[in-house]
C-alpha positions, 0 to 999 in steps of 0.5 A: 609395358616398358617399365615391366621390361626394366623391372625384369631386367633389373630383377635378372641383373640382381639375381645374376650377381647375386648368384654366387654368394660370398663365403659367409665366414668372414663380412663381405665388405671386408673384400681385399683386391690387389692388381698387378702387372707384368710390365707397366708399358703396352706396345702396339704389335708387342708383348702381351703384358700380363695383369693378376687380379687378386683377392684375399681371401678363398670363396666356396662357389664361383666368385666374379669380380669386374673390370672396367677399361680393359676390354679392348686389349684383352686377348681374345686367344684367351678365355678370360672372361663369360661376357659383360654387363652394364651395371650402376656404379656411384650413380653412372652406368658402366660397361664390365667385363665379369672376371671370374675366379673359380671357388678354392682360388685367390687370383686371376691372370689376364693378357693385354695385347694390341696387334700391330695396325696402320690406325693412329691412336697416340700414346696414352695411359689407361686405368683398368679398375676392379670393382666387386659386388657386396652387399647389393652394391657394384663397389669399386675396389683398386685399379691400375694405370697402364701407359700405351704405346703406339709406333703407328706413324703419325697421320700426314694431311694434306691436299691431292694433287694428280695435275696442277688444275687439282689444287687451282681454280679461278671463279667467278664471284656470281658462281659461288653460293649466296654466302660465297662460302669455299671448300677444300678436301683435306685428307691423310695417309692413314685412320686415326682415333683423335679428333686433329685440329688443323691450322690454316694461312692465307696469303695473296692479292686479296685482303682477309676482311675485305675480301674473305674471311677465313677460318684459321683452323680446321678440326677433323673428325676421327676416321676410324676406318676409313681407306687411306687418302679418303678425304673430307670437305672443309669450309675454309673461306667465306668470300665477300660477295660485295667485295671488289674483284677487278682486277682479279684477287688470289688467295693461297691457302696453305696447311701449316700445322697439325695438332697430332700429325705432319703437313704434306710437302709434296710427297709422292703415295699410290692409291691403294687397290682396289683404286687401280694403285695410281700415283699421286701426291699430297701438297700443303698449298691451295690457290684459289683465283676469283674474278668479277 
């Protein structure tokens, strides 16, 4: 049953590209497609930067060509587009926005816009790449690079404090688990998109080795959509159970660095709606006191 479902599937596919035929005058292999833009810069919240696909010559039906990598800054005001498909490029399947040019023209405009958001992505370059159908075959034909801006402020991480007991704590050894491991909530100001690697140091009475040991940096998953301040738990110590703690040993565990990103330093935020918009603020250091 599931092969006869592929192989229609793989039927339609076939027939849909091949739905509107080359002009049967000139080899349809012989294809030119050139890609220009308007701007080589795209900014977070700012013009929409214009791409003209064009190719060289005319067709007397509906000709499609594909784009990969440019469907998220489309603007969707515009129609520019009849949908997408998934096709095999050089072996790989690839997702493609089907860029239609009607018959009698040469080119086709699109608009790349990203509205303004309090989600972090980072600067970065995308390429946007023109494939065409000929001869059977999804054939790649040009692309371009576009550099992204984006003005959002970095991510600022860091650990909630409303009262001291929320970034103090002393334990006992026998409380903690089998294999004495220690948690912290860090959390951030805002979305971002990128995995952030945050780095760690250790100080106080206990030794590292002797006592714990610890992990020297965190790498935090993209929160996407998250609310702002949601935090996640990280093991950042592994206690050592057979370890002597009388007298009691402290540990300070500090933020120090993010990869992408700032350290809180004690700055004052609210808690955004619907959470009641209380104050709080957002420290680097965490000190953890264990007892025998």
């Amino acid at each position: 049953m599931k092969s006869n479902i592929l192989f229609v599937l793989g039927l339609y596919l076939s027939i849909f590209l091949t739905s509107c035929n080359d002009d049967d005058s000139v080899n349809p292999a012989d294809l030119q497609v050139t890609v220009r833009s308007s701007s080589q810069t795209l900014v977070e919240g700012g013009e929409a930067v214009e791409v003209t696909v064009e190719i060289d010559r005319t067709y007397k039906e509906l000709k499609y060509l594909y784009l990969e990598g440019a469907a998220m800054f489309m603007d969707r005001e515009i129609r520019h587009d009849d949908g997408w498909l998934t096709a095999e490029v050089d072996g790989k399947q690839r997702n493609l926005t089907r860029l239609p040019i009607p018959a009698g023209e040469r080119k086709r405009t699109i608009r790349l816009r990203v509205d303004k958001d309090e989600v972090y992505q980072g600067n970065s370059t995308f390429e946007i790449k023109v494939y065409s159908y000929e001869k059977g075959v999804v054939l790649p034909k040009t692309s371009l690079s576009i550099d992204y801006q984006d003005i959002t402020p970095k991510p600022v991480f860091g650990l909630f404090k409303k009262n001291e007991r929320d970034v103090t704590r002393t334990v006992n050894i026998a409380h903690l688990d089998n294999q004495g491991r220690f948690y912290l909530t860090v959390m951030a100001d805002r979305a971002f998109t990128q995995p952030q690697k945050i780095s760690l140091s250790f100080s106080g009475t206990a030794e590292d080795g002797v006592h714990y040991q610890k992990e020297a940096q965190l790498e935090l998953d993209p929160r996407h959509f998250d609310q702002p301040f949601k935090g996640n738990s990280y093991q950042v110590l592994q206690i050592n159970k057979t370890g002597s703690f009388n007298p009691e040993k402290t540990i300070n565990i500090k933020l120090t660095a993010a990869e992408d990103g700032a350290i809180a330093n004690g700055e004052e935020y609210i808690w955004p709606n619907p959470y009641g918009g209380e104050p709080f603020n957002m420290v680097n250091t965490y000190t953890l006191t264990v007892t025998e």
